[in-house]
N, C-alpha and C positions, 0 to 999 in steps of 0.2 A: 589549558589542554584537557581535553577529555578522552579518557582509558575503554578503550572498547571492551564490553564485557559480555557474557552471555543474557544475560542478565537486560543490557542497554539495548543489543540486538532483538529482543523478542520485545521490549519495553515499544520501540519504533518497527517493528515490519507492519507491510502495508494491509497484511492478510491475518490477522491473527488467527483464524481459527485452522490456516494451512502452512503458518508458522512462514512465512515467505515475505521475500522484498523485489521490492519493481529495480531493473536494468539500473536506470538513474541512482537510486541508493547505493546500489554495489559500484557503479564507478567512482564514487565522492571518494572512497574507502581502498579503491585501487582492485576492485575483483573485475575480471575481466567478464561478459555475458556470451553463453550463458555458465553459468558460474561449473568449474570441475568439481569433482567431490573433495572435502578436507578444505574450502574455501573458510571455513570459521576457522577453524582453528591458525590458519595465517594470518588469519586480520584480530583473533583474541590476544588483550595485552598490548594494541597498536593504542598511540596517539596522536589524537586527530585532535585539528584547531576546535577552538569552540563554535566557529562560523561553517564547517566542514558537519560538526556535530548538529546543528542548525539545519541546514538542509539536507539533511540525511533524514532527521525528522517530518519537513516540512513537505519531501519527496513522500514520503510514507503518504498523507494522506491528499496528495494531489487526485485525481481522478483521470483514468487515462479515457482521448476521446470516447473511444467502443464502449466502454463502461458506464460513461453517462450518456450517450444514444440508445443504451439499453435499458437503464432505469428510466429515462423520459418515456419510451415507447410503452414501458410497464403501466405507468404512473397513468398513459393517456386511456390503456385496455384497462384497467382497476377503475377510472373515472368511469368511462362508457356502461362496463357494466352494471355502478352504482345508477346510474343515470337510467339505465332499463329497466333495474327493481324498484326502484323505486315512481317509476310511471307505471308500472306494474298494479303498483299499488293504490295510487290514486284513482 
């Protein structure tokens, strides 16, 4: 069994620099989407299986479709424009 802590929660959110968790992690845990205020403090101190605690983690860094549609599109305008400076230059 593993002890939800403050601690475990920021250890697994999906977003660390906006302290946040995707819909899927808060259902594993029992928070309903989208989450009311005072949601941690309900679920600090809960014990969840360690298979629960597993993909709670594992949710954290799935990638939701639009999110990787949006890094491919990035990745393909970051190539294109390497590609024009550098015929640029030869």
């Amino acid at each position: 069994m593993v002890e939800i802590t403050d601690e475990w929660l920021h250890q697994h959110c999906s977003n660390p620099a906006r302290t946040s968790w995707t819909a899927a992690q808060l259902k594993l845990i029992g928070v309903s989407w989208p989450p009311v205020g005072g949601w941690k403090g309900d679920v600090l101190g809960m014990l969840i299986t360690s298979e629960v605690a597993g993909a709670f983690a594992r949710a954290a860094t799935e990638y939701r479709p639009q999110t990787l549609k949006r890094r491919r599109k990035r990745e393909r305008r970051e190539q294109a424009m390497r590609e024009r400076q550098r015929s640029r230059y030869e």
